[in-house]
N, CA, C and O of each residue as an XYZ file, in Angstrom:
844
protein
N      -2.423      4.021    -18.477
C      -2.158      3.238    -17.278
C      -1.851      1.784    -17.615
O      -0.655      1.507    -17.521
N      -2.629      0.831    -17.972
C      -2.276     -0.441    -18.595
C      -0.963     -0.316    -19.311
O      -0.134     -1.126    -18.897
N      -0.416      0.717    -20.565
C       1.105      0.402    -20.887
C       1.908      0.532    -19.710
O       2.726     -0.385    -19.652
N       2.000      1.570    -18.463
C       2.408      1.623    -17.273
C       2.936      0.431    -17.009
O       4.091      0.012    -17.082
N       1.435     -0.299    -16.539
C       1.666     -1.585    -16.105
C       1.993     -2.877    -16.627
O       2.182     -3.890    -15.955
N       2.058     -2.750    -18.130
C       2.913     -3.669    -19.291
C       4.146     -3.645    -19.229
O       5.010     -4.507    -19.389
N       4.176     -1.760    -18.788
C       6.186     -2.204    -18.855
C       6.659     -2.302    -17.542
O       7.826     -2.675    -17.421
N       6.181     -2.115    -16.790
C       6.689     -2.905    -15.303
C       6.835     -4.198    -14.893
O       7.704     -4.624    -14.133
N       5.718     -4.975    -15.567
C       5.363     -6.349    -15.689
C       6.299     -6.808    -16.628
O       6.604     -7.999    -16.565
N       6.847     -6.054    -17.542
C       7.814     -6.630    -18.599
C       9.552     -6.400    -17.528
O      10.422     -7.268    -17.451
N       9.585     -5.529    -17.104
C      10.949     -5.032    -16.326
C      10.909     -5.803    -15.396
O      11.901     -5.724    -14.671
N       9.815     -6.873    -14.966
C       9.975     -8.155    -13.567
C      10.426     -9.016    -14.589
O      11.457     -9.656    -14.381
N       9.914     -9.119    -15.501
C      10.145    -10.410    -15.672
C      11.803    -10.737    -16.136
O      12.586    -11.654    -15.890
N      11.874     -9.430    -16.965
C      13.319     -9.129    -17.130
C      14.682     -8.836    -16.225
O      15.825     -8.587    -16.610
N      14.149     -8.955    -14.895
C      14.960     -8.651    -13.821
C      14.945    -10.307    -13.245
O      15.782    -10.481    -12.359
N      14.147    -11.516    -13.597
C      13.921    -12.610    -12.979
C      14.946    -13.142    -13.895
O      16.026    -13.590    -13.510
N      14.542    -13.070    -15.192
C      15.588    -14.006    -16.221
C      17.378    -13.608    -16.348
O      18.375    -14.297    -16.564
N      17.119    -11.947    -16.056
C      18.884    -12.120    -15.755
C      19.738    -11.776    -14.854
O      20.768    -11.116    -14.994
N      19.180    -12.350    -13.692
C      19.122    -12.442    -12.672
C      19.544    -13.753    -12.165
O      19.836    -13.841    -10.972
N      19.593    -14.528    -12.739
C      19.568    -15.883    -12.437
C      19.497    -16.601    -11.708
O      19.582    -16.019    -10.627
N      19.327    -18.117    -11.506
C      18.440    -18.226    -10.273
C      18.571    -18.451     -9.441
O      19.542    -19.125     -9.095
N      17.290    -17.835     -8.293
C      17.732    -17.180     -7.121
C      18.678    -18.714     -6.282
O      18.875    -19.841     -6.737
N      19.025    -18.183     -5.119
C      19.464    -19.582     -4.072
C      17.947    -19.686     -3.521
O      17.323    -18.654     -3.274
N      17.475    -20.740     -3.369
C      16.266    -21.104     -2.643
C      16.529    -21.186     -1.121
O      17.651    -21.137     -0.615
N      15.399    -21.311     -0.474
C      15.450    -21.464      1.186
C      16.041    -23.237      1.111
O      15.511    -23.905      0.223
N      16.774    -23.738      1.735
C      17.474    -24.781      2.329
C      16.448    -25.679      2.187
O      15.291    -25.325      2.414
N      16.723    -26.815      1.837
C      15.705    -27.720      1.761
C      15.256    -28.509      3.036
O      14.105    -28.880      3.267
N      16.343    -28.701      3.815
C      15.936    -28.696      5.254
C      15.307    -27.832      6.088
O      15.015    -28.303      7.187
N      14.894    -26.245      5.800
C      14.285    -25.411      6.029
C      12.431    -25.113      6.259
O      11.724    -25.009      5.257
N      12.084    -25.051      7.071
C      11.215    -25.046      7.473
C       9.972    -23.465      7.148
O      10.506    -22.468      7.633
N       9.082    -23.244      6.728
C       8.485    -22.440      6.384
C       8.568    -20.792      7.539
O       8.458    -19.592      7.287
N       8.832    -21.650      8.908
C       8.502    -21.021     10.138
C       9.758    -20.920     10.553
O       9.841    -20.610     11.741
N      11.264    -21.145      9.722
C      11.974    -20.936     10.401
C      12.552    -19.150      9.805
O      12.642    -18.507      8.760
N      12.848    -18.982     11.451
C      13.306    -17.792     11.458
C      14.754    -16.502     10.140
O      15.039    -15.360      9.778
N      14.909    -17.173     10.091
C      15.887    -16.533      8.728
C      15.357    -16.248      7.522
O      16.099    -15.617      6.769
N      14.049    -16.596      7.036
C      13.291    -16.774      6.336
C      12.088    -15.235      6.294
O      11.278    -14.899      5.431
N      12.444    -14.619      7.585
C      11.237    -13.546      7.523
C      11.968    -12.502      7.892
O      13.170    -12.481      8.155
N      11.107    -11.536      7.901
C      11.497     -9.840      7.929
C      10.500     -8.988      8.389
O       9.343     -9.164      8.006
N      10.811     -7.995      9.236
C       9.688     -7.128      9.732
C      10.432     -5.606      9.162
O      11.637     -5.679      8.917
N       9.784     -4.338      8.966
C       9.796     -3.535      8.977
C       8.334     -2.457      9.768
O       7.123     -2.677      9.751
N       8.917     -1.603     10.228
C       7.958     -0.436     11.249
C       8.371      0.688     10.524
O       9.589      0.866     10.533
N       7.640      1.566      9.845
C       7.244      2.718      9.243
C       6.679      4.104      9.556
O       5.637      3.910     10.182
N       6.826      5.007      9.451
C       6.189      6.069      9.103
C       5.868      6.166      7.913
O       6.687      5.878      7.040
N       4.468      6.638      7.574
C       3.650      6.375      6.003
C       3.159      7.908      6.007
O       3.005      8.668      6.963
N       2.970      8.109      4.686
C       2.175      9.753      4.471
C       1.244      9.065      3.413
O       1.737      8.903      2.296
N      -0.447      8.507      3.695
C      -0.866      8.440      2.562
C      -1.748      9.432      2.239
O      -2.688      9.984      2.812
N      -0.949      9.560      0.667
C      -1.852     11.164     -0.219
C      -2.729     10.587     -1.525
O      -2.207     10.143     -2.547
N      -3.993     10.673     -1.312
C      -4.827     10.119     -1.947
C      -4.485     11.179     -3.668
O      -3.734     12.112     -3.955
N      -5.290     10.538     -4.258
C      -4.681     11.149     -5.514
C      -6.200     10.717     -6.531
O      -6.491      9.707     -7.172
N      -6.876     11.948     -6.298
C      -8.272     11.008     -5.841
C      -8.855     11.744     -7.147
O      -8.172     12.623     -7.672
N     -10.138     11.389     -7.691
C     -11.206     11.675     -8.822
C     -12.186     11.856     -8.288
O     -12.660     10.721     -8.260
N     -13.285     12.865     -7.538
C     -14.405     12.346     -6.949
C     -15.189     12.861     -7.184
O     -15.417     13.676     -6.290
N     -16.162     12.937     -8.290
C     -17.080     13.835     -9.187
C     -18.298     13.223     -7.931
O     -18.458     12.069     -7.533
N     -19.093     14.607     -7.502
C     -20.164     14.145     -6.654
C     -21.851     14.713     -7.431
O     -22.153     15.853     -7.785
N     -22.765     13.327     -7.502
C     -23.652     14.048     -8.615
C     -24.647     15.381     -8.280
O     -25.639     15.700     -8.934
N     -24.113     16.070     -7.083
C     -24.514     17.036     -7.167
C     -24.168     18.098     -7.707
O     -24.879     19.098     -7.618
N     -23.128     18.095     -8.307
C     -21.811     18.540     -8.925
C     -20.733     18.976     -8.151
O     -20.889     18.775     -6.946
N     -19.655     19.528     -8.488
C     -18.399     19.859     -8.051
C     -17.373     18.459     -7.626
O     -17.477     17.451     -8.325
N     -16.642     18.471     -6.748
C     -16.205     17.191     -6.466
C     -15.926     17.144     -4.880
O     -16.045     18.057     -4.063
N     -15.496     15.731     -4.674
C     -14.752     15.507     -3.161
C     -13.679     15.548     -3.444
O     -13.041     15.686     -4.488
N     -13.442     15.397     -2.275
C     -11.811     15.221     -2.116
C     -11.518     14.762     -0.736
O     -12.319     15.203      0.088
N     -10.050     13.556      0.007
C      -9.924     13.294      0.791
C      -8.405     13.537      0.948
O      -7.478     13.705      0.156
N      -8.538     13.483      2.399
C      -7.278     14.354      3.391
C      -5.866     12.971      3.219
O      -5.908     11.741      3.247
N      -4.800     13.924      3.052
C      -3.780     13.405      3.715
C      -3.762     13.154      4.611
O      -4.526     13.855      5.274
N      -2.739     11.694      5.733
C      -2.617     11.416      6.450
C      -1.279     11.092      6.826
O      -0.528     11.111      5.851
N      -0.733     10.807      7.880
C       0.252     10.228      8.591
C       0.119      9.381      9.669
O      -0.136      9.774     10.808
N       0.314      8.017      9.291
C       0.278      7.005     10.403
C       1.493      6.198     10.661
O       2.504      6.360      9.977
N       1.431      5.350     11.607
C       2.435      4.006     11.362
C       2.246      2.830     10.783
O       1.216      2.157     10.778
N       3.370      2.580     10.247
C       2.847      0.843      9.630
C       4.083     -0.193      9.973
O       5.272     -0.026     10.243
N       3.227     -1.345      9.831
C       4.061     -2.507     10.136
C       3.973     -3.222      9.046
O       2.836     -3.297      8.578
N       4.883     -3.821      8.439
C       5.072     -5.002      7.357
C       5.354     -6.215      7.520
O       6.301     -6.169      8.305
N       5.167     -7.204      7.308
C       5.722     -8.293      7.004
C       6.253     -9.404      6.443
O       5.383    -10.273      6.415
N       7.615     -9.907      5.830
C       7.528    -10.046      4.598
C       8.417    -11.588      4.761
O       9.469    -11.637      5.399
N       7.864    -12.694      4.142
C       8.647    -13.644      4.033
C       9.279    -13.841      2.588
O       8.794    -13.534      1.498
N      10.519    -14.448      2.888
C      11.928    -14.984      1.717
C      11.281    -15.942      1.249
O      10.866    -16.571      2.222
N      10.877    -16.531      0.109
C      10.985    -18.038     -0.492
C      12.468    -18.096     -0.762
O      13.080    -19.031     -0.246
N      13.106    -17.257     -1.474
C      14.548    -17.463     -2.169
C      15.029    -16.095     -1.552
O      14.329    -15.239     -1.011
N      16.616    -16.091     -1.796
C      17.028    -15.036     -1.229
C      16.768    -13.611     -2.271
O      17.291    -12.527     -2.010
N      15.870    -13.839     -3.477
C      15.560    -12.873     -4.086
C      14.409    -12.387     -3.916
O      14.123    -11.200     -3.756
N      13.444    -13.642     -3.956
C      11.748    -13.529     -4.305
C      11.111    -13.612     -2.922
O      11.208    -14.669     -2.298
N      10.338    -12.362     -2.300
C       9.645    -12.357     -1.225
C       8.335    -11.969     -1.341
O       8.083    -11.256     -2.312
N       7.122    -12.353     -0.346
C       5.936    -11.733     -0.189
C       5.862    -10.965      0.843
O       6.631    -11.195      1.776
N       4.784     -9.703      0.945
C       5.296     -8.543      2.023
C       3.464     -8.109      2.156
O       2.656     -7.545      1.418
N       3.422     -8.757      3.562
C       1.940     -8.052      3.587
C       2.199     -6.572      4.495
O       2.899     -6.482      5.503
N       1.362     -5.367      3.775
C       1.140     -4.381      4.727
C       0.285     -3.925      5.726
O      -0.882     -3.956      5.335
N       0.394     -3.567      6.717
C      -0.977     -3.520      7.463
C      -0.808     -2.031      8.188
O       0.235     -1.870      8.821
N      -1.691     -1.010      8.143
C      -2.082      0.110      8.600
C      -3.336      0.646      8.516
O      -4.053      0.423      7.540
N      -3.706      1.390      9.514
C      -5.140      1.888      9.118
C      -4.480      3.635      9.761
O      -3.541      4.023     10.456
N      -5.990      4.440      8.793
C      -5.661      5.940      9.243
C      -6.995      5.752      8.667
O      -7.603      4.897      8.022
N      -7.310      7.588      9.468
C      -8.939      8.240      9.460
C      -8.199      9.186      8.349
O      -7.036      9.578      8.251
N      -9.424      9.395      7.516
C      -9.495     10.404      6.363
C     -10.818     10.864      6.400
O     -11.828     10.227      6.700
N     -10.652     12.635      5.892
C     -11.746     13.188      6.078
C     -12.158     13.881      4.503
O     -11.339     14.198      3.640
N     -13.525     13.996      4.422
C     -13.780     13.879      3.072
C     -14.657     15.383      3.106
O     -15.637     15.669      3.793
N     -13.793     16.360      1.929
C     -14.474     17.780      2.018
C     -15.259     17.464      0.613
O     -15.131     16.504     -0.147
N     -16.162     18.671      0.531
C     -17.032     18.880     -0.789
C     -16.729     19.943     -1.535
O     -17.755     20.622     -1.582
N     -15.557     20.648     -2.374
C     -15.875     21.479     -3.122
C     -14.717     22.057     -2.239
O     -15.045     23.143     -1.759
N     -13.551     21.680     -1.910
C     -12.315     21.872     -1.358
C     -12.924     22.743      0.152
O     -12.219     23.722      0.398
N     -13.953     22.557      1.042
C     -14.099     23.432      1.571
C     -15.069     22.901      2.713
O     -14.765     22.892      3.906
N     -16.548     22.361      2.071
C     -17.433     21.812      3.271
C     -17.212     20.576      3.824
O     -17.578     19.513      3.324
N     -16.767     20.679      4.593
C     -16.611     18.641      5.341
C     -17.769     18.120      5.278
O     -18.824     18.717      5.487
N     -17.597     16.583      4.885
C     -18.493     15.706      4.805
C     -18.845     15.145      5.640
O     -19.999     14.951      6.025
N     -17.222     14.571      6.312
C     -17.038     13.563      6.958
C     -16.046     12.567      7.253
O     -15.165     12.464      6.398
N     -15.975     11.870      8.169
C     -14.585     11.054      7.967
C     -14.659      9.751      8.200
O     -15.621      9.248      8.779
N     -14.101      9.384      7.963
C     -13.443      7.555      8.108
C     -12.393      6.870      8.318
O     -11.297      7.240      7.898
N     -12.591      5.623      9.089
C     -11.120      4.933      9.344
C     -10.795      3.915      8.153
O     -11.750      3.200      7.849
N      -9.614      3.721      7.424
C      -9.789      2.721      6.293
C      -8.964      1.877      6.976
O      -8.400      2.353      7.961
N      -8.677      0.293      6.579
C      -8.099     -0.464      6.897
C      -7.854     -1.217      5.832
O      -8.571     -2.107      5.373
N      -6.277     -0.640      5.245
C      -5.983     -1.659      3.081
C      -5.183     -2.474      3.613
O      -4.086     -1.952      3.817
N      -5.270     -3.739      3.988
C      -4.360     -5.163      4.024
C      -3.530     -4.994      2.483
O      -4.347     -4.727      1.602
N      -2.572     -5.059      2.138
C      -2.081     -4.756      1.335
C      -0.974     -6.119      0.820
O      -0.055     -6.306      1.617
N      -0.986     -6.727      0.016
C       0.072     -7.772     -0.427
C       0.899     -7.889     -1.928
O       0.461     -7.913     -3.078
N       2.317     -7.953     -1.380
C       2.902     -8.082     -2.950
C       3.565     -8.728     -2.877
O       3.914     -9.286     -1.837
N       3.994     -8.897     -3.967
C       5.575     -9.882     -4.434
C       6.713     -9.490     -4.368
O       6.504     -8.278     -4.317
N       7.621     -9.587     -4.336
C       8.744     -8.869     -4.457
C       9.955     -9.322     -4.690
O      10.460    -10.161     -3.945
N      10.737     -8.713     -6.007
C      11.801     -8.889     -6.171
C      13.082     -8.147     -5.601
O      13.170     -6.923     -5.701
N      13.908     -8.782     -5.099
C      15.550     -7.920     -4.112
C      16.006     -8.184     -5.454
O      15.714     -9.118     -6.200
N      16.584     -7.444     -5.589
C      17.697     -6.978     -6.600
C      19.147     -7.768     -5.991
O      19.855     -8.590     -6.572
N      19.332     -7.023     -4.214
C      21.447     -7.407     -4.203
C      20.942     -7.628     -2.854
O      21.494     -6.876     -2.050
N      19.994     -8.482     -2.287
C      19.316     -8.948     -1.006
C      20.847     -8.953      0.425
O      20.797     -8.711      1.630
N      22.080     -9.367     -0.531
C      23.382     -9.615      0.137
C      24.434     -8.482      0.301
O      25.551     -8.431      0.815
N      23.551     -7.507     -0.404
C      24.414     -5.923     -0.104
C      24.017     -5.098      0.755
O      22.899     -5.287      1.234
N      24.963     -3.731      1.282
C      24.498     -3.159      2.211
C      22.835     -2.169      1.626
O      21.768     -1.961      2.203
N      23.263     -1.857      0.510
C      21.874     -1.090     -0.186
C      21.892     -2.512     -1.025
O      22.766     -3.070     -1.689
N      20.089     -2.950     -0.582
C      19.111     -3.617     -1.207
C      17.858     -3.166     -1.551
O      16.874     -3.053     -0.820
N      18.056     -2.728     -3.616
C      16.760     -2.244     -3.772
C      15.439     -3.372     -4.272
O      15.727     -4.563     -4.391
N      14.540     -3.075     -4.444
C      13.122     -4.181     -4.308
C      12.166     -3.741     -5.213
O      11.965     -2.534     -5.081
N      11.530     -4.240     -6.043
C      10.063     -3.552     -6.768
C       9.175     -4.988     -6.396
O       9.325     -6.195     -6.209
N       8.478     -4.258     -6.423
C       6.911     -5.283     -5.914
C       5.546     -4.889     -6.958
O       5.420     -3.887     -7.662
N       4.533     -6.119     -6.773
C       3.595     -6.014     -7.217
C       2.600     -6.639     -6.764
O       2.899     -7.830     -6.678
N       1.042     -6.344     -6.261
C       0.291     -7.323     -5.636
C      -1.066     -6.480     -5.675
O      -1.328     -5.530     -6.413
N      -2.032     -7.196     -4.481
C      -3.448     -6.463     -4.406
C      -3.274     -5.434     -3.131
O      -2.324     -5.125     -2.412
N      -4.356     -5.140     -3.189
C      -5.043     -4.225     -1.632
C      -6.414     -4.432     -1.676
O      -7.032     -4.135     -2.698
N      -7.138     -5.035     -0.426
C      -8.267     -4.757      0.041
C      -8.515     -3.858      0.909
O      -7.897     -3.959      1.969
N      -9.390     -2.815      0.764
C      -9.410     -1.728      1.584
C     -10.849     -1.995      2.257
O     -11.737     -2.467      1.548
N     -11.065     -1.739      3.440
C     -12.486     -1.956      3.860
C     -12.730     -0.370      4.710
O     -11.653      0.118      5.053
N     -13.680      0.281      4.999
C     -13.905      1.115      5.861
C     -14.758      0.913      6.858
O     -15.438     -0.080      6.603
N     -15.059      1.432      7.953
C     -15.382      1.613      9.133
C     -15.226      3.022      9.745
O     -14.565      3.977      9.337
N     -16.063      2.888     10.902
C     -16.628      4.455     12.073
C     -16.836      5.339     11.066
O     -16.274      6.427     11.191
N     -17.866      5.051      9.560
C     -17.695      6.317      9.053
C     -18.975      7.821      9.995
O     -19.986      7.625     10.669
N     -18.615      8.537      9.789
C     -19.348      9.755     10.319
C     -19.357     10.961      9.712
O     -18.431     11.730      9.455
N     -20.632     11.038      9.496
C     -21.259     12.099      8.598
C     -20.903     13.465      9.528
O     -20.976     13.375     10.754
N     -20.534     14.671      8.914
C     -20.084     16.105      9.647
C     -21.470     16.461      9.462
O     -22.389     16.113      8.720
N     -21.209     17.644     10.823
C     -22.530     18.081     10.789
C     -23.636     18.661      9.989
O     -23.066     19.689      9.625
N     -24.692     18.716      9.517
C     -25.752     18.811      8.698
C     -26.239     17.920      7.592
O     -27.295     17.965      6.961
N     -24.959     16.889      7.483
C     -25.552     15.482      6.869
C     -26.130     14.184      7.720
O     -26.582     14.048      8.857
N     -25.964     13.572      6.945
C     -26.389     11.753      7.896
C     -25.899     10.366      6.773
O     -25.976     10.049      5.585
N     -25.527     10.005      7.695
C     -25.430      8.681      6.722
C     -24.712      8.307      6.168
O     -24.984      7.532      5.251
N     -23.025      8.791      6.544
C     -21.977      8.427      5.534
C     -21.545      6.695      5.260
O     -21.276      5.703      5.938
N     -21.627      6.929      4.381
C     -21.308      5.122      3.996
C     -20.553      5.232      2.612
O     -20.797      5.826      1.562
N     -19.439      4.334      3.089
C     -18.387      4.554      2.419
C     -18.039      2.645      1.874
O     -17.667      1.798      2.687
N     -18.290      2.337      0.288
C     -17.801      0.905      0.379
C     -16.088      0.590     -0.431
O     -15.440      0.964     -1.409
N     -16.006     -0.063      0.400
C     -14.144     -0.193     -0.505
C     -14.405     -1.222     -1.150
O     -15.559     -1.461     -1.508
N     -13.118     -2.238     -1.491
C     -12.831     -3.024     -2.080
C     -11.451     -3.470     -3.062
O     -10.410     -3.102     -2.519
N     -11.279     -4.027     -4.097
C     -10.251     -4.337     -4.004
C      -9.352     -3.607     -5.306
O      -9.825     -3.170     -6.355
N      -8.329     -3.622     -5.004
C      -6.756     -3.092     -6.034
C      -5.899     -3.098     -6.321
O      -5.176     -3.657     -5.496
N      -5.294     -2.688     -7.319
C      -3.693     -3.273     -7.598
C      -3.063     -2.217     -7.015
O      -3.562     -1.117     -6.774
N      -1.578     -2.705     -6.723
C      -0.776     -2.236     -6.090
C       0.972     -2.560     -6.557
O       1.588     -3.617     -6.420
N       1.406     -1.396     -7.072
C       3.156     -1.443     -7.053
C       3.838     -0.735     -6.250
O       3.498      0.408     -5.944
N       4.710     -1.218     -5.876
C       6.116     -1.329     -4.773
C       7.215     -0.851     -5.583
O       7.581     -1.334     -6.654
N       7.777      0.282     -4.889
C       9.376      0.404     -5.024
C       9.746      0.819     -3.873
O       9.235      1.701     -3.183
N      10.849      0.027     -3.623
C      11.791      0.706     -2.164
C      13.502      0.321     -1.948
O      13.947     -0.575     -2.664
N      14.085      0.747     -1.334
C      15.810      0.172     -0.808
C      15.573      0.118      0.373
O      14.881      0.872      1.058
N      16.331     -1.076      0.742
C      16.878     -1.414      2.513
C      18.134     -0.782      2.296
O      18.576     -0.527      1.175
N      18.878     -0.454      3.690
C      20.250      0.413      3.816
C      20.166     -0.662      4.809
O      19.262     -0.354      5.586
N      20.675     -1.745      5.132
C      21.613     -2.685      6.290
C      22.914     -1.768      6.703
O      23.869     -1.277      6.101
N      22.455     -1.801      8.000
C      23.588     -1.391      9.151
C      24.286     -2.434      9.545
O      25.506     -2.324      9.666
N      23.663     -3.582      9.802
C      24.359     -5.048     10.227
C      23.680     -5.761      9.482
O      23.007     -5.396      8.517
N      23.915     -7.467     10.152
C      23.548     -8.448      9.591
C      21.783     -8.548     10.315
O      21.093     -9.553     10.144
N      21.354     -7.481     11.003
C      19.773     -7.680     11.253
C      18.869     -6.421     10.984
O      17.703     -6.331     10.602
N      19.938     -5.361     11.360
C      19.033     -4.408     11.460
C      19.574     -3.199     10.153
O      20.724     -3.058      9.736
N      18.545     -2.572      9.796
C      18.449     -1.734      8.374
C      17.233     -0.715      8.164
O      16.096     -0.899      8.598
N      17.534      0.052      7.651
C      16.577      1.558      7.291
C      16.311      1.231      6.025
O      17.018      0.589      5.249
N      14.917      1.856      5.798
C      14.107      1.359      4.242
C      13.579      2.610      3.917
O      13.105      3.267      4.844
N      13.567      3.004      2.950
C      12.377      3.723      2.203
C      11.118      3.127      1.064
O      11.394      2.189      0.316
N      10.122      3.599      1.045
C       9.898      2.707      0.640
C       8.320      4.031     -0.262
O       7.938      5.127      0.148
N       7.948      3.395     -1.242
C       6.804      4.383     -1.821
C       5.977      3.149     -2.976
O       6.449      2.503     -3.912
N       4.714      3.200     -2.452
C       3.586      2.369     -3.428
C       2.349      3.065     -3.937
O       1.753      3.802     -3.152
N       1.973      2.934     -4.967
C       0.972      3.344     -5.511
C      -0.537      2.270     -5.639
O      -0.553      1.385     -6.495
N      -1.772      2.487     -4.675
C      -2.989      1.821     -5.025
C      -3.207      2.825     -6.021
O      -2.908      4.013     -6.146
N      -4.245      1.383     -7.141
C      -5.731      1.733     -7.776
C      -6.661      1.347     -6.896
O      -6.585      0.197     -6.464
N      -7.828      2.301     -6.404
C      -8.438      1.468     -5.299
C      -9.700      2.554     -5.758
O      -9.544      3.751     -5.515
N     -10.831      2.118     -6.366
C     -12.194      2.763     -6.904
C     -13.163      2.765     -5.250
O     -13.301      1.662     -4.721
N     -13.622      3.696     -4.710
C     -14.469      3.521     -3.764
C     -16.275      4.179     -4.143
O     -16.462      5.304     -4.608
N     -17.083      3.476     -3.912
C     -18.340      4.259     -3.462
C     -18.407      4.804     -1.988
O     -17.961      4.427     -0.904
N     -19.268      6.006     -2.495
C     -19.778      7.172     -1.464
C     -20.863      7.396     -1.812
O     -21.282      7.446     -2.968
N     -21.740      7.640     -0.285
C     -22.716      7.905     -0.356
C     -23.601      8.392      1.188
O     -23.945      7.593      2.059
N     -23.751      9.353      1.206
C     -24.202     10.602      2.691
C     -25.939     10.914      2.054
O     -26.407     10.806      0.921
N     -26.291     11.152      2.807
C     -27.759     11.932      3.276
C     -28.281     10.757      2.743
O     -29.065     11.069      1.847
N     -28.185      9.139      2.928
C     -29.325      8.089      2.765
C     -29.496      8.047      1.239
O     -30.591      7.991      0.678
N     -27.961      8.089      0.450
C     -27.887      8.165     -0.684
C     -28.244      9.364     -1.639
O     -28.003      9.208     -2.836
N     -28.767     10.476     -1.235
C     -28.934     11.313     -2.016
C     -27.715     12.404     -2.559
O     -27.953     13.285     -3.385
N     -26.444     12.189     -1.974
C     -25.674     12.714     -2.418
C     -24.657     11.159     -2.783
O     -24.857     10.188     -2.053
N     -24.080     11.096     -3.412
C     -23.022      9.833     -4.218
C     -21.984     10.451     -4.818
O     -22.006     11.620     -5.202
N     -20.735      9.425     -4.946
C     -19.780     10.068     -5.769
C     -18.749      8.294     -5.689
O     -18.341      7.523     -4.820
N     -18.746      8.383     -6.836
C     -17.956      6.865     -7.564
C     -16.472      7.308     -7.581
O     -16.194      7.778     -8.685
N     -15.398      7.313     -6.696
C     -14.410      7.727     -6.366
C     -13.322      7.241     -6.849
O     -13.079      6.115     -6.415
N     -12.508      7.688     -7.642
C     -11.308      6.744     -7.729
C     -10.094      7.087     -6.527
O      -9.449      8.011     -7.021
N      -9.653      6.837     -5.516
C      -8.810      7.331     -4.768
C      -7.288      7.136     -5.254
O      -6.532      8.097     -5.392
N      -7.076      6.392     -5.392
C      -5.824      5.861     -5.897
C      -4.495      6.642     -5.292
O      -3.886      7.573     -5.818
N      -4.194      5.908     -3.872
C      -3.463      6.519     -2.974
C      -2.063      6.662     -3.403
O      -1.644      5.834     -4.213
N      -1.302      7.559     -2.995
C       0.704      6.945     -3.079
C       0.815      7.076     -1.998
O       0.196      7.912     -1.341
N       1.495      6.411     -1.632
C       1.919      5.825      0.365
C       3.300      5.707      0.326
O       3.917      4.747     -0.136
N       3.869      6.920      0.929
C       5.310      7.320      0.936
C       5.903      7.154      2.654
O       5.746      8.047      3.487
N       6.606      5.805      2.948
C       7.250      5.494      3.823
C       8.774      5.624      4.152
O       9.397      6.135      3.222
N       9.434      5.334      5.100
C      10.509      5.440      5.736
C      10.423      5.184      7.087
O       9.687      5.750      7.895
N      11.328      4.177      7.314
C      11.659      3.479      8.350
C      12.231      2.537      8.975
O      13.224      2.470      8.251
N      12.469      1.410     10.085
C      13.334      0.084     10.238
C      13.061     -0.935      9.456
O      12.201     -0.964      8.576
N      13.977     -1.996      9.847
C      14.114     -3.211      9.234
C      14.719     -4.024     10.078
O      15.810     -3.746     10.577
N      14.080     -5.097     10.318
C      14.983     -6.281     11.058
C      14.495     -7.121     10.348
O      13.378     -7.267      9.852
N      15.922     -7.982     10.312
C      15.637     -9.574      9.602
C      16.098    -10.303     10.480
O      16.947     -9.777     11.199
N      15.724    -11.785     10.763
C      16.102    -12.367     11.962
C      17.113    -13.145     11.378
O      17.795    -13.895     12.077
């Protein structure tokens, strides 16, 4: 995983230097002015891709989902942008592919960097890189346990996606990111635990407007 992320980190930097440099936002330009930002609205499938040895033995495992998401992403230059994500979905957590545990709502604020490749073409592709804080909430233990408590926290996160511009505002994206995101678990008042690696891929498609 780390060479993974050596040679991705090496392929930004190599996409910055010959690339050359970007046009910046107008110097008369204002942080808040409108040309400067971008929204996208999504359909997301996140499929956890999970490790969840539970020390009673066997493992967990948590559910696919489908929600909506909204993004938001501001231009510094017409290359280099930041793109926060925001979605939440309930996931439900079986024991041994079979007994439900329980479920939860997560909520991963999600932020990266991002490089546009041809920001001025009709296909504009993008790779990103940044964190995720994931927090949970309403967790609820299935019946014959108690006590689900679930703690998140924080992870890295890479971005790949293309915009398809129809006009000069509006455009279709695809878009697919991978968290590292380690969670604790823990049901019946701690007597059952499991040190989770979830490590989601979050496979989107959807609009784009730039103002």
């Amino acid at each position: 995983m780390k060479k993974l992320l050596h040679l991705i980190g090496a392929a930004l930097i190599c996409a910055f230097l010959t690339a050359g440099a970007p046009e910046t936002v107008k110097a008369e330009d204002s942080w808040y002015d409108a040309e400067n930002w971008q929204i996208r609205v999504r359909a997301i499938g996140v499929v956890p891709d999970d490790d969840a040895p539970v020390n009673i033995g066997s493992h967990a495992d948590f559910s696919d989902e489908f929600v909506p998401e909204l993004d938001i992403s501001y231009f510094f230059t017409k290359n280099i942008a930041a793109e926060l994500i925001l979605a939440t979905a309930q996931h439900e957590a079986h024991y041994d592919g079979s007994t439900k545990l329980g479920d939860a709502w997560i909520l991963p604020p999600t932020l990266t960097l991002q490089y546009h490749f041809s920001p001025d073409q009709t296909w504009s592709p993008y790779v990103g890189a940044g964190v995720n804080y994931s927090m949970f909430f309403g967790e609820d233990a299935a019946a014959g346990f108690t006590d689900l408590e679930i703690d998140g926290g924080f992870g890295w996160a890479l971005q790949a996606g293309m915009d398809y511009w129809l006009d000069e505002h509006w455009g279709l994206n695809i878009d697919v990111k991978k968290v590292w995101l380690d969670i604790d678990v823990k049901l019946n008042n701690g007597a059952i635990t499991s040190d989770t690696e979830l490590d989601p891929w979050i496979f989107g498609a959807g609009v784009a407007y730039r103002f």
